[in-house]
mmCIF file of the N, C-alpha and C atoms, coordinates in Angstrom:
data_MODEL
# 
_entry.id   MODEL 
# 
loop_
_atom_site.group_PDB 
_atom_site.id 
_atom_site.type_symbol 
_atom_site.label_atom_id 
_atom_site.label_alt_id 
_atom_site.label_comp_id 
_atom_site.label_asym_id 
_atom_site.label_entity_id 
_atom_site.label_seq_id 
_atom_site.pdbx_PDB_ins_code 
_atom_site.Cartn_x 
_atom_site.Cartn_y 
_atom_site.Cartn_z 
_atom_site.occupancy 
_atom_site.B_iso_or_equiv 
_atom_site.pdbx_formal_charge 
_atom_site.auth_seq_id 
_atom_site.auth_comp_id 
_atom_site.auth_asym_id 
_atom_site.auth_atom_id 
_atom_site.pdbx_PDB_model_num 
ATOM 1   N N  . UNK A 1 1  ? 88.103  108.035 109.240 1.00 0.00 ? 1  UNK A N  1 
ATOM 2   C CA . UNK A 1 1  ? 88.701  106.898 108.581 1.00 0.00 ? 1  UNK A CA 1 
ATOM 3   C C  . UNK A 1 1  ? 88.232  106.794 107.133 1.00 0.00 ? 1  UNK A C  1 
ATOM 4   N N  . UNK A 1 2  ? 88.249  107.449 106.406 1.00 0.00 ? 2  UNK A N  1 
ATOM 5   C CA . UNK A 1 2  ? 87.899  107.643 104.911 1.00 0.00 ? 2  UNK A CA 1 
ATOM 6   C C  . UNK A 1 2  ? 88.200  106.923 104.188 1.00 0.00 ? 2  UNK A C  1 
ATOM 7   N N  . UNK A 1 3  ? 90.256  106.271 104.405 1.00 0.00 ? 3  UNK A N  1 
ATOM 8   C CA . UNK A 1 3  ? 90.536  105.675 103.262 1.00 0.00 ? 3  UNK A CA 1 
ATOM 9   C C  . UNK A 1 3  ? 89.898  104.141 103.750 1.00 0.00 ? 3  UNK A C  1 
ATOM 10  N N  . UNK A 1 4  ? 89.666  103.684 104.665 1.00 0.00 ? 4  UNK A N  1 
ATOM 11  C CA . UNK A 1 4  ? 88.971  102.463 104.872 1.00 0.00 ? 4  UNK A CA 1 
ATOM 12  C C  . UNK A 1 4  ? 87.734  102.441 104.218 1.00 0.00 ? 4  UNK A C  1 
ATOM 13  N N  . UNK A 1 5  ? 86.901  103.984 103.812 1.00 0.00 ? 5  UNK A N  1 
ATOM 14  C CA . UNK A 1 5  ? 86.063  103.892 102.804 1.00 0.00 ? 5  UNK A CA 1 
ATOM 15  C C  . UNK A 1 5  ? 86.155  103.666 101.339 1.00 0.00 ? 5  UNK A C  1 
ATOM 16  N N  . UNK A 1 6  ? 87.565  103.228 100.727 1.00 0.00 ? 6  UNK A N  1 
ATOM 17  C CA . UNK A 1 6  ? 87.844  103.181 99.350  1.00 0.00 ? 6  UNK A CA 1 
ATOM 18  C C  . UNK A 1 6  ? 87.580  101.494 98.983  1.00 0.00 ? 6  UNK A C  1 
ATOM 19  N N  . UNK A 1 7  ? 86.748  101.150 98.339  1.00 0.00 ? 7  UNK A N  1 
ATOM 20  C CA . UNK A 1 7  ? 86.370  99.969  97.605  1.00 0.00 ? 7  UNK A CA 1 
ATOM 21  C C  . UNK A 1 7  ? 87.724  98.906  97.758  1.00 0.00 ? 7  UNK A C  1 
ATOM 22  N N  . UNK A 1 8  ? 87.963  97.479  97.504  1.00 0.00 ? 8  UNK A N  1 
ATOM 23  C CA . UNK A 1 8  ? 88.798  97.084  97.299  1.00 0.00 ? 8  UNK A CA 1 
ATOM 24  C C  . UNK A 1 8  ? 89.242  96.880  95.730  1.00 0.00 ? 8  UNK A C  1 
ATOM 25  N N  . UNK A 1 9  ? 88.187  97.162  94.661  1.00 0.00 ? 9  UNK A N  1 
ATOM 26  C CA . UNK A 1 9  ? 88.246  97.056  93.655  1.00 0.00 ? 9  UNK A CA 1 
ATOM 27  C C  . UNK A 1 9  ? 89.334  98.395  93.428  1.00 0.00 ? 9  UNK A C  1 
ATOM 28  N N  . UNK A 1 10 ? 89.103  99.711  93.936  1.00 0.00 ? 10 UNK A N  1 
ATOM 29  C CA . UNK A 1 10 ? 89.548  100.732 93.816  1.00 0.00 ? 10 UNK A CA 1 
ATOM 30  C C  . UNK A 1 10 ? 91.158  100.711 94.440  1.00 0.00 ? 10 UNK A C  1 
ATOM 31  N N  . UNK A 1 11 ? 91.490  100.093 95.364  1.00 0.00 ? 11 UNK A N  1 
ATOM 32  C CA . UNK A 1 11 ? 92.558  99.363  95.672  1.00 0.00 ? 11 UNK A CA 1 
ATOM 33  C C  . UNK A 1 11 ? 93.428  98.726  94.758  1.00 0.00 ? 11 UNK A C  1 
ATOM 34  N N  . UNK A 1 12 ? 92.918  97.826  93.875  1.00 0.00 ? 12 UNK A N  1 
ATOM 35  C CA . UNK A 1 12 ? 93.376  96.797  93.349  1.00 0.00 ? 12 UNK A CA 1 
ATOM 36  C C  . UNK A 1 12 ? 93.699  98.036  92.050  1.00 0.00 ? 12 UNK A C  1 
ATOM 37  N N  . UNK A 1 13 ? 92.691  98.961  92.067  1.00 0.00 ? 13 UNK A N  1 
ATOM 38  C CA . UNK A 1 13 ? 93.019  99.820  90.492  1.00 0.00 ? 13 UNK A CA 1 
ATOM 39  C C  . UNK A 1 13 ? 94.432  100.671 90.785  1.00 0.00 ? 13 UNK A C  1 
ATOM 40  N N  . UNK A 1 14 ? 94.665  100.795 92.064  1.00 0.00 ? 14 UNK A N  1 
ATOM 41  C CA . UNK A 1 14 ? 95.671  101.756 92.344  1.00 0.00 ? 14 UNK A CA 1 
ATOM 42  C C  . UNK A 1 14 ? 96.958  100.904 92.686  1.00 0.00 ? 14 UNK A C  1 
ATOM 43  N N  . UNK A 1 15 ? 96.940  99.666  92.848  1.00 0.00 ? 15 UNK A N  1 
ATOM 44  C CA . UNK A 1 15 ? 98.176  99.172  93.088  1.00 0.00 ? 15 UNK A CA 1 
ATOM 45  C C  . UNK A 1 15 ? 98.422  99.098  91.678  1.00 0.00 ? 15 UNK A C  1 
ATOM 46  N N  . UNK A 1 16 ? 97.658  98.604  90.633  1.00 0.00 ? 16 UNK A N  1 
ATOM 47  C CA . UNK A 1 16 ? 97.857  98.033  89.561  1.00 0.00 ? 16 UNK A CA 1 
ATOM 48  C C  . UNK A 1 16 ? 98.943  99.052  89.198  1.00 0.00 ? 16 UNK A C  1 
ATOM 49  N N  . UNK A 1 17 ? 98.007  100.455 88.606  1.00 0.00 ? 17 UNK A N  1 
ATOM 50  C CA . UNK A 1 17 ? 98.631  101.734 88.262  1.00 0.00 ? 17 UNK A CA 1 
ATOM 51  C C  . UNK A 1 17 ? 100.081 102.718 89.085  1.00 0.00 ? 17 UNK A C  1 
ATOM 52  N N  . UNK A 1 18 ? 99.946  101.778 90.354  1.00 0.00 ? 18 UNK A N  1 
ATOM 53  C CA . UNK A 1 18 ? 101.423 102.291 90.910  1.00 0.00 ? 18 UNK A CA 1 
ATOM 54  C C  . UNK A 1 18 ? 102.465 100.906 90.581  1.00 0.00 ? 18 UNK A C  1 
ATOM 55  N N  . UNK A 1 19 ? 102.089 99.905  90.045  1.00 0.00 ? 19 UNK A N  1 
ATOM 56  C CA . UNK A 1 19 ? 103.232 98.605  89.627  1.00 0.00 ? 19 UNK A CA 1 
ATOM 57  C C  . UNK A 1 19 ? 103.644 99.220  88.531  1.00 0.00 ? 19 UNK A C  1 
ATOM 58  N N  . UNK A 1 20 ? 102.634 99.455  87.246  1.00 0.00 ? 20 UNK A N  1 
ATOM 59  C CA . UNK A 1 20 ? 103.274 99.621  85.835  1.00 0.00 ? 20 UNK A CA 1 
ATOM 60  C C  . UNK A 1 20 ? 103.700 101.624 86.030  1.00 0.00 ? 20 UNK A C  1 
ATOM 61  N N  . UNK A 1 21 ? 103.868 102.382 87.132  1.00 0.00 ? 21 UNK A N  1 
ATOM 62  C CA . UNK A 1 21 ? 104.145 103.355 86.830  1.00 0.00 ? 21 UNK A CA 1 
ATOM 63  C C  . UNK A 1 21 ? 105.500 103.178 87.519  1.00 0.00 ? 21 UNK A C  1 
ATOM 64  N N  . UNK A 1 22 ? 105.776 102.308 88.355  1.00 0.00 ? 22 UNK A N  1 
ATOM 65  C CA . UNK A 1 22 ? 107.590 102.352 89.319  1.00 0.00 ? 22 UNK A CA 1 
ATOM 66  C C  . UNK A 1 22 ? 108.023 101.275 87.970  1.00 0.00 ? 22 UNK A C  1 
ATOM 67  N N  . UNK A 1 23 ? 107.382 100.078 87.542  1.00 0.00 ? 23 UNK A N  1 
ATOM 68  C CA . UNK A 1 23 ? 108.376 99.604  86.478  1.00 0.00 ? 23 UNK A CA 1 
ATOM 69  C C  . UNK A 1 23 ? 108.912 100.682 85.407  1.00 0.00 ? 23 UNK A C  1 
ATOM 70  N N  . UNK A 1 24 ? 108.418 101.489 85.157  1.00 0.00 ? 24 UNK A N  1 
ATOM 71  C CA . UNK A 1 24 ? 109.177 102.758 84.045  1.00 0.00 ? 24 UNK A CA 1 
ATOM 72  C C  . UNK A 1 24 ? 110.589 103.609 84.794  1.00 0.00 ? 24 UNK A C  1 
ATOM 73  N N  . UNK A 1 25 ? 110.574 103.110 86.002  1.00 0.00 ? 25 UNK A N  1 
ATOM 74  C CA . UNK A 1 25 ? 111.293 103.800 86.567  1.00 0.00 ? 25 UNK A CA 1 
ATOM 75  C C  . UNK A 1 25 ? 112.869 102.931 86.942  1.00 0.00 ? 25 UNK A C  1 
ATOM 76  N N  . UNK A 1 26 ? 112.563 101.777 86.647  1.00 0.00 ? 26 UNK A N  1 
ATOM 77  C CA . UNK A 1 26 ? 113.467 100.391 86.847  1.00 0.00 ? 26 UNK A CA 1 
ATOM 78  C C  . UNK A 1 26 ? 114.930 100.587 85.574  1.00 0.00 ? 26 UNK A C  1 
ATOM 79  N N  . UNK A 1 27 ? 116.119 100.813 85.910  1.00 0.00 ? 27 UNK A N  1 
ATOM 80  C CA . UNK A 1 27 ? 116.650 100.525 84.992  1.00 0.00 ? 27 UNK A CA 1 
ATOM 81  C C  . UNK A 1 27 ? 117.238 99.144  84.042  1.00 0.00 ? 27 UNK A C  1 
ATOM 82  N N  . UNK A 1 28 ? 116.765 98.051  85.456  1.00 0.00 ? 28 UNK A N  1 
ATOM 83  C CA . UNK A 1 28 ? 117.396 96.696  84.890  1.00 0.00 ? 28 UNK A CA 1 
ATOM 84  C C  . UNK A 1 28 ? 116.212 96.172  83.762  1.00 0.00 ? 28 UNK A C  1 
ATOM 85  N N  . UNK A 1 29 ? 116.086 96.134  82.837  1.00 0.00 ? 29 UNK A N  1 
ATOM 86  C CA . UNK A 1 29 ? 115.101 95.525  81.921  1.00 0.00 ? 29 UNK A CA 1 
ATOM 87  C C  . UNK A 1 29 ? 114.123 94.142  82.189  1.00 0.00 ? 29 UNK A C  1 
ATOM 88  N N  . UNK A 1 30 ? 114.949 93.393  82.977  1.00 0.00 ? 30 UNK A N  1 
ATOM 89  C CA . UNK A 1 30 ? 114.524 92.259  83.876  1.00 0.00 ? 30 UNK A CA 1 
ATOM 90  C C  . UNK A 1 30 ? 112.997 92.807  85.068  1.00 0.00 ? 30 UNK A C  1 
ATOM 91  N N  . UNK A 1 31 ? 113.905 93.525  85.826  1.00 0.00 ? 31 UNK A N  1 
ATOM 92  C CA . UNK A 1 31 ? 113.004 93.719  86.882  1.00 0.00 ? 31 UNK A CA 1 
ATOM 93  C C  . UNK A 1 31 ? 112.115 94.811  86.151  1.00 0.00 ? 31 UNK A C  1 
ATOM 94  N N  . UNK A 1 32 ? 112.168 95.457  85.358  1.00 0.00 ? 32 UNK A N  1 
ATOM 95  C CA . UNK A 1 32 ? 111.096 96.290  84.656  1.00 0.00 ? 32 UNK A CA 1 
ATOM 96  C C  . UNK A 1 32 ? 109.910 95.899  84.359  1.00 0.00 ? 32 UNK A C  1 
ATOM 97  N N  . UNK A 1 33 ? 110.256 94.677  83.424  1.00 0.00 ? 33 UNK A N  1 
ATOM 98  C CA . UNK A 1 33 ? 109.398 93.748  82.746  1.00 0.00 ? 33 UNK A CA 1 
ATOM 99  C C  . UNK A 1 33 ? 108.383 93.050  83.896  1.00 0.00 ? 33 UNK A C  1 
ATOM 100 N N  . UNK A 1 34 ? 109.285 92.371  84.731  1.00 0.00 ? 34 UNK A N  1 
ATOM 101 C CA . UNK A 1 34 ? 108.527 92.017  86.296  1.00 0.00 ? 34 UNK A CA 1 
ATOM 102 C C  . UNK A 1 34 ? 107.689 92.697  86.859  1.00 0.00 ? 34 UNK A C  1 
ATOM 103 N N  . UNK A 1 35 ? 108.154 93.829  87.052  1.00 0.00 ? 35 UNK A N  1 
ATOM 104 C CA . UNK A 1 35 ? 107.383 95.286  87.987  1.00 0.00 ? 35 UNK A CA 1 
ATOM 105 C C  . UNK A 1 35 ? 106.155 95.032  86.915  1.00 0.00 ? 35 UNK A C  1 
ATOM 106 N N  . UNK A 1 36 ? 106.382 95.327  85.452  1.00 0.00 ? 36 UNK A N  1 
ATOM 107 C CA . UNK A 1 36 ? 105.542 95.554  84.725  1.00 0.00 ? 36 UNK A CA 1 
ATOM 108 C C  . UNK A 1 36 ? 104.189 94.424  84.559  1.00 0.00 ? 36 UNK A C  1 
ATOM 109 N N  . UNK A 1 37 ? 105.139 93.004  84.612  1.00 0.00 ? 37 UNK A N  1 
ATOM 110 C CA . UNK A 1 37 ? 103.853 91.747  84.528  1.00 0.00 ? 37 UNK A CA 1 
ATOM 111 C C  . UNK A 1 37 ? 103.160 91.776  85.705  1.00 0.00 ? 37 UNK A C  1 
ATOM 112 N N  . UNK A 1 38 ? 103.964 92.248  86.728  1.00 0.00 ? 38 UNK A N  1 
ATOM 113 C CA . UNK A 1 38 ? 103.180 92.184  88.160  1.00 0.00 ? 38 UNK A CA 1 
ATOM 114 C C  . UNK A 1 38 ? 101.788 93.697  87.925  1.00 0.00 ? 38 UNK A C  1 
ATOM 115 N N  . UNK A 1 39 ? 102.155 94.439  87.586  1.00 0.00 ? 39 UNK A N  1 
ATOM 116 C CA . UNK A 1 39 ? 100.853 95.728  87.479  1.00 0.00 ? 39 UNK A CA 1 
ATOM 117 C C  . UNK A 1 39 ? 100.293 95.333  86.338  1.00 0.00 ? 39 UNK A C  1 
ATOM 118 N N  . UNK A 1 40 ? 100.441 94.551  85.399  1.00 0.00 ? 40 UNK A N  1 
ATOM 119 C CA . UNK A 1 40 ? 99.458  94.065  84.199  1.00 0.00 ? 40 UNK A CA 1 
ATOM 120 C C  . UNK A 1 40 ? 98.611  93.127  84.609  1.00 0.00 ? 40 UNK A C  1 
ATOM 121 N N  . UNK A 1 41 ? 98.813  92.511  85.643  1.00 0.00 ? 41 UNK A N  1 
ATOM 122 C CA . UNK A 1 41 ? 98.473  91.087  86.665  1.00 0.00 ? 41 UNK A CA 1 
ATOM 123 C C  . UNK A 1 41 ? 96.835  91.682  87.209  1.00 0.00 ? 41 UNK A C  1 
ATOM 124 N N  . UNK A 1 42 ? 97.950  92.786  88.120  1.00 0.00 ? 42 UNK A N  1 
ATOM 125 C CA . UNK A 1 42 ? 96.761  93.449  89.126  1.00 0.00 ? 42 UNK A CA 1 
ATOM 126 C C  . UNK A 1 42 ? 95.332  94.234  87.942  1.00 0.00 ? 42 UNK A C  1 
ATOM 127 N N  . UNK A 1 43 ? 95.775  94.554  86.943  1.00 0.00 ? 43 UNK A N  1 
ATOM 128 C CA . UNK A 1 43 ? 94.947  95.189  86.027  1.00 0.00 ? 43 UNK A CA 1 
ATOM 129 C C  . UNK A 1 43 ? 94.127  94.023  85.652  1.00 0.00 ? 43 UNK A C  1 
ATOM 130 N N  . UNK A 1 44 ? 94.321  92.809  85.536  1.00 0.00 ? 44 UNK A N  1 
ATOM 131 C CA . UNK A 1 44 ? 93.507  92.317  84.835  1.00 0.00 ? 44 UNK A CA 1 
ATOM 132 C C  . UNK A 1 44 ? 92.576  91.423  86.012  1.00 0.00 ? 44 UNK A C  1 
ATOM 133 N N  . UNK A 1 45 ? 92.917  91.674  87.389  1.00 0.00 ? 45 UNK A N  1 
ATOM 134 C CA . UNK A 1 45 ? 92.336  91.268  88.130  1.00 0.00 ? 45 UNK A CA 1 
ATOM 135 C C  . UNK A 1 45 ? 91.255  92.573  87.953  1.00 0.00 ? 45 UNK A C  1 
ATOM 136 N N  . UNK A 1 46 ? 91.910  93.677  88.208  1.00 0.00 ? 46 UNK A N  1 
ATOM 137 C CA . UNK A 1 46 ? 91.057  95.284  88.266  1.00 0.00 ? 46 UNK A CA 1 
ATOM 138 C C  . UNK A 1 46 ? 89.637  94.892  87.246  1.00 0.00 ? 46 UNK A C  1 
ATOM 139 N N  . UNK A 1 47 ? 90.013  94.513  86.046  1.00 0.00 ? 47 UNK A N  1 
ATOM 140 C CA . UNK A 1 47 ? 89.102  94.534  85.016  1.00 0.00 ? 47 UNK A CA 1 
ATOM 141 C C  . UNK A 1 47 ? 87.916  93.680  85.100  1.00 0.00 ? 47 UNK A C  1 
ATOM 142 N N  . UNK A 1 48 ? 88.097  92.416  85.802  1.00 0.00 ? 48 UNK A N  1 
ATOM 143 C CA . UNK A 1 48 ? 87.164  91.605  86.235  1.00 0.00 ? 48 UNK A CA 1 
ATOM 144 C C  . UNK A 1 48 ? 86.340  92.095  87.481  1.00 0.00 ? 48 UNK A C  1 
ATOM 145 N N  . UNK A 1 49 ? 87.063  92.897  88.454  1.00 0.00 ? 49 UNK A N  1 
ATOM 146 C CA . UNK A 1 49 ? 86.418  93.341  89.390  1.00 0.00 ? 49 UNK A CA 1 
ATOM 147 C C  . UNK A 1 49 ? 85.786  94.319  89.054  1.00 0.00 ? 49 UNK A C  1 
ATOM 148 N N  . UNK A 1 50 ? 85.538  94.854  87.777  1.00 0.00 ? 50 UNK A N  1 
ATOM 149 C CA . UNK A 1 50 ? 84.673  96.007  87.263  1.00 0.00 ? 50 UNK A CA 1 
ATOM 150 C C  . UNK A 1 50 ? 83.449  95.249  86.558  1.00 0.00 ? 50 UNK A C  1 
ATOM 151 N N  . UNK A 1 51 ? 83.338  94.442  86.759  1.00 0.00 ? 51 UNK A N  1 
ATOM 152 C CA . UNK A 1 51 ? 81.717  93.735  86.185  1.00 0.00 ? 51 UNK A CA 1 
ATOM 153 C C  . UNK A 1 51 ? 82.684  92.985  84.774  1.00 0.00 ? 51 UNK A C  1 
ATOM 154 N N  . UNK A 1 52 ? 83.874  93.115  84.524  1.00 0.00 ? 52 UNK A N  1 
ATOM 155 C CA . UNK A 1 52 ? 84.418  92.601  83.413  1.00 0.00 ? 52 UNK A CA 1 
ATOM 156 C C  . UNK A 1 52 ? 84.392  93.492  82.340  1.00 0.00 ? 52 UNK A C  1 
ATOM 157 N N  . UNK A 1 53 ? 85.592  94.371  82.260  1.00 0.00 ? 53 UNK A N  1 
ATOM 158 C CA . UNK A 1 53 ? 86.024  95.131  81.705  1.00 0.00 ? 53 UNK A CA 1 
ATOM 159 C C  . UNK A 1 53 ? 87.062  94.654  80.681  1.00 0.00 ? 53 UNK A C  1 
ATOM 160 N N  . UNK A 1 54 ? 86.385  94.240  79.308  1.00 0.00 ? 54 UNK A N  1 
ATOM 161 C CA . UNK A 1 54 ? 87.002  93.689  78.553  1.00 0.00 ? 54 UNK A CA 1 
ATOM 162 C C  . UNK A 1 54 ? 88.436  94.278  77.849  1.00 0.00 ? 54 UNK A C  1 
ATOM 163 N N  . UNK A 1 55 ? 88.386  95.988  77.841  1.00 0.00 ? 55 UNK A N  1 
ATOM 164 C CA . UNK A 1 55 ? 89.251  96.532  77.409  1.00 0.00 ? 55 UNK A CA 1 
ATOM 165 C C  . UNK A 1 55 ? 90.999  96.560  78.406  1.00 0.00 ? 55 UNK A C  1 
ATOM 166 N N  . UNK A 1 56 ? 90.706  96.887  79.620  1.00 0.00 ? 56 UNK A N  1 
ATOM 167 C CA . UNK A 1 56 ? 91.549  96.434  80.562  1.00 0.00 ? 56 UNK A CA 1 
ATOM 168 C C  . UNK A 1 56 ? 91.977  95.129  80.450  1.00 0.00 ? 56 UNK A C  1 
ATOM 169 N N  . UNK A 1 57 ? 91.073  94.038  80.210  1.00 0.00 ? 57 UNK A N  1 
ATOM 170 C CA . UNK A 1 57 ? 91.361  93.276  80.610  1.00 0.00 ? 57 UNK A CA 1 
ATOM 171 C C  . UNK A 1 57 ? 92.541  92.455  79.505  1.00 0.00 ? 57 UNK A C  1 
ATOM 172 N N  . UNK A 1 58 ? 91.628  92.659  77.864  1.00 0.00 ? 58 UNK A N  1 
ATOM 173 C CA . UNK A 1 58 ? 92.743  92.002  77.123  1.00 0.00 ? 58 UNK A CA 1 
ATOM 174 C C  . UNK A 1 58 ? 94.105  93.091  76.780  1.00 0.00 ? 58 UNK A C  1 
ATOM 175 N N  . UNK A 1 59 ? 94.024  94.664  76.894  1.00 0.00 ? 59 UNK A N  1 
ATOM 176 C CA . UNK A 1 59 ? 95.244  94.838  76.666  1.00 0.00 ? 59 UNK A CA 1 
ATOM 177 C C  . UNK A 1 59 ? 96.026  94.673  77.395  1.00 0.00 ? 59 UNK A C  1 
ATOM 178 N N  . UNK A 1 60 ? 96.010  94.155  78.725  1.00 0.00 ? 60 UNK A N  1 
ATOM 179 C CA . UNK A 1 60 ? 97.305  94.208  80.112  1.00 0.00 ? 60 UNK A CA 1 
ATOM 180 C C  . UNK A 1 60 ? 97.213  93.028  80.345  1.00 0.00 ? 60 UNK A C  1 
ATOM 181 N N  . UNK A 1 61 ? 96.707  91.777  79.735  1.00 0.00 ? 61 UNK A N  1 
ATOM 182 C CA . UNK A 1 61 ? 96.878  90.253  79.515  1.00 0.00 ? 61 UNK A CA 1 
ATOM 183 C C  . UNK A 1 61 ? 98.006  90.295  78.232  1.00 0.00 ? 61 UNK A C  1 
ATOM 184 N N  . UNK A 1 62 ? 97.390  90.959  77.429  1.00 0.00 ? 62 UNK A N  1 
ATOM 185 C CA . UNK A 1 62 ? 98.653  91.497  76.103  1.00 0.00 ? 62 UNK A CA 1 
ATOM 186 C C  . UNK A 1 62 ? 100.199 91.656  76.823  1.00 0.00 ? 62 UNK A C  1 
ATOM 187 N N  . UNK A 1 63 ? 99.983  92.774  76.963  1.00 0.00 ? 63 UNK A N  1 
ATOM 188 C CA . UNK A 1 63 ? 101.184 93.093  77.275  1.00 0.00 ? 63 UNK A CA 1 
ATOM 189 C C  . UNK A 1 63 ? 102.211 92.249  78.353  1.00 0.00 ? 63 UNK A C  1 
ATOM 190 N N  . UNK A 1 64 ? 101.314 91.468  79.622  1.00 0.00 ? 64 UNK A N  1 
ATOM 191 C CA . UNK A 1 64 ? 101.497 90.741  80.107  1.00 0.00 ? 64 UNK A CA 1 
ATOM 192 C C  . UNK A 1 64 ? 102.535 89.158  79.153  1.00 0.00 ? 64 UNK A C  1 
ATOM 193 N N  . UNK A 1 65 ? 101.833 89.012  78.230  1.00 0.00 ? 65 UNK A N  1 
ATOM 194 C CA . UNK A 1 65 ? 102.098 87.918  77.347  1.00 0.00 ? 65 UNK A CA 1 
ATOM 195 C C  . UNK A 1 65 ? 103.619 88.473  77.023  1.00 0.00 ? 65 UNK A C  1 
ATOM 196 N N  . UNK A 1 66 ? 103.131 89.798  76.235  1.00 0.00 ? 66 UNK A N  1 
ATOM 197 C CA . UNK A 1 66 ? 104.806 90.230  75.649  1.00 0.00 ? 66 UNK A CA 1 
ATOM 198 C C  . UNK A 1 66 ? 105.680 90.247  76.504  1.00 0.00 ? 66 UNK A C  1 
ATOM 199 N N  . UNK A 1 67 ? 105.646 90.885  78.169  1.00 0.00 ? 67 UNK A N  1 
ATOM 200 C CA . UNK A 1 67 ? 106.677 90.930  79.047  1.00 0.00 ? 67 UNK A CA 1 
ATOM 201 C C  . UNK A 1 67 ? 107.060 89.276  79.190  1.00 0.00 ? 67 UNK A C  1 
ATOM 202 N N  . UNK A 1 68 ? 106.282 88.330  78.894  1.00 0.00 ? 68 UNK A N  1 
ATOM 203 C CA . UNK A 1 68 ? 106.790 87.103  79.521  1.00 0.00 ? 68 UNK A CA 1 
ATOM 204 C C  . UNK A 1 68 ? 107.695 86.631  78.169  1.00 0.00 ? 68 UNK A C  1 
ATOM 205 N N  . UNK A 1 69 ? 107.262 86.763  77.062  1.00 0.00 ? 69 UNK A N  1 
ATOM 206 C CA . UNK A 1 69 ? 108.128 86.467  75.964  1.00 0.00 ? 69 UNK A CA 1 
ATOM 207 C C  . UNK A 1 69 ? 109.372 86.793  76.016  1.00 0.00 ? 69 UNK A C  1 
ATOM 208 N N  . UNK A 1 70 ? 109.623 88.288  76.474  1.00 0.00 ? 70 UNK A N  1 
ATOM 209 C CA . UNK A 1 70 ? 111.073 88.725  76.594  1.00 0.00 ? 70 UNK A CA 1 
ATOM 210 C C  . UNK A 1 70 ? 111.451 88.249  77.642  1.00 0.00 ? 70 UNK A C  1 
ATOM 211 N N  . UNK A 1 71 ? 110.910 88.213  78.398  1.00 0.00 ? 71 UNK A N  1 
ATOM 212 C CA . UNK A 1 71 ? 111.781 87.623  80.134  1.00 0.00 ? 71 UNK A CA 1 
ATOM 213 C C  . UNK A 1 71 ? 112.456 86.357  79.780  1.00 0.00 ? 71 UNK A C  1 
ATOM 214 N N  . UNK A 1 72 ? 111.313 85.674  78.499  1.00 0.00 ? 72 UNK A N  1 
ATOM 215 C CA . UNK A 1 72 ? 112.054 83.727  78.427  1.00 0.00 ? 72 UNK A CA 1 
ATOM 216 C C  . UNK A 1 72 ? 113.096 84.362  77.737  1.00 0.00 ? 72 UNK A C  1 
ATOM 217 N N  . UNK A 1 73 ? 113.254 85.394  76.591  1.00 0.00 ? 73 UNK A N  1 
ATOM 218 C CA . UNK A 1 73 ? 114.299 85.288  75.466  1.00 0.00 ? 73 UNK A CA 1 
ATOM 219 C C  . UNK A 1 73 ? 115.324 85.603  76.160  1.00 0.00 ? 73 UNK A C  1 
ATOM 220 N N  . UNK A 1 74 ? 115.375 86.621  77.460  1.00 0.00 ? 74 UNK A N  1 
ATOM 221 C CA . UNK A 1 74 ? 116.318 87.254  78.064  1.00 0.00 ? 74 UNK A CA 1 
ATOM 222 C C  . UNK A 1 74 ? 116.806 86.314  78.954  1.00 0.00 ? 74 UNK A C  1 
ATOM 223 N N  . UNK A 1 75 ? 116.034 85.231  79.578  1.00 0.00 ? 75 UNK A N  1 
ATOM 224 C CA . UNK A 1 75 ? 116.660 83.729  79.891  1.00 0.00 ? 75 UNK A CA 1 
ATOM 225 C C  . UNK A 1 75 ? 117.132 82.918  79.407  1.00 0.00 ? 75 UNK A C  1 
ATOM 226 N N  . UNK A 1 76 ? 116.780 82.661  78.221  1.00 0.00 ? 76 UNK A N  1 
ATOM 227 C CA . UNK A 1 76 ? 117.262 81.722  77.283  1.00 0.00 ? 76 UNK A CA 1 
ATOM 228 C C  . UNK A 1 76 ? 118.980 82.938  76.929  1.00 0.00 ? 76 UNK A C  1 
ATOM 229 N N  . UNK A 1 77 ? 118.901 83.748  76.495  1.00 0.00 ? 77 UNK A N  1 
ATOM 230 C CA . UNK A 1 77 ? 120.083 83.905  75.848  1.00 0.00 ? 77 UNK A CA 1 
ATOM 231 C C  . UNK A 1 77 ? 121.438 83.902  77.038  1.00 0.00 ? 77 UNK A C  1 
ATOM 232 N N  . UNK A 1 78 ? 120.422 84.535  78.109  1.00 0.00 ? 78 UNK A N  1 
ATOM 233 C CA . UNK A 1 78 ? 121.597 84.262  79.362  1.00 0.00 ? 78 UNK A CA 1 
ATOM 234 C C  . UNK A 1 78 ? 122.139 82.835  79.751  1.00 0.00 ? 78 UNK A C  1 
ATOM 235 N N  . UNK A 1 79 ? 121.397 82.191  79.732  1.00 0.00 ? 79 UNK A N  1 
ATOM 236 C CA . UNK A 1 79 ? 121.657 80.656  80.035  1.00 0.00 ? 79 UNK A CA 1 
ATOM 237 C C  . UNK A 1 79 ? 122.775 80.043  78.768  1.00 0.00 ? 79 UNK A C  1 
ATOM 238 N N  . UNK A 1 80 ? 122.851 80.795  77.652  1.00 0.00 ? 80 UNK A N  1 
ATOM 239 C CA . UNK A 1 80 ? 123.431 80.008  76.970  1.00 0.00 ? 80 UNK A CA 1 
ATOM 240 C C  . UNK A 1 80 ? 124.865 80.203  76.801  1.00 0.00 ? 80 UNK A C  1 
# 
């Protein structure tokens, strides 16, 4: 039972890195961005679970920020 030997931190690093690697694969820009805030999410959980890994942590809060900016603009313009 080996993989029951993998950390949960190490878990959390591999979902992260399989969210933002299937959002590249998304053609709707919507659900991209999603896929993408959702694996920027798990990263910045990842980064704290590393004793606080500041570099993880503020660039995929970053990018996180930017995916949410476009998601509102891409709401807002649809709504209107």
């Amino acid at each position: 039972m080996e993989i029951l030997a993998i950390p949960l931190t190490e878990w959390v690093g591999y979902a992260a890195s399989l969210g933002v690697l299937l959002s590249f694969l998304m053609k709707n820009i919507t659900t991209l961005r999603t896929v993408n805030m959702i694996g920027c999410a798990l990263f910045v959980a990842y980064g704290f679970m590393l004793q606080t890994s500041w570099p993880i942590i503020i660039t995929n809060l970053a990018i996180f920020i930017v995916n949410g900016f476009y998601l509102l603009r891409l709401k807002k313009a649809t709504d209107a």
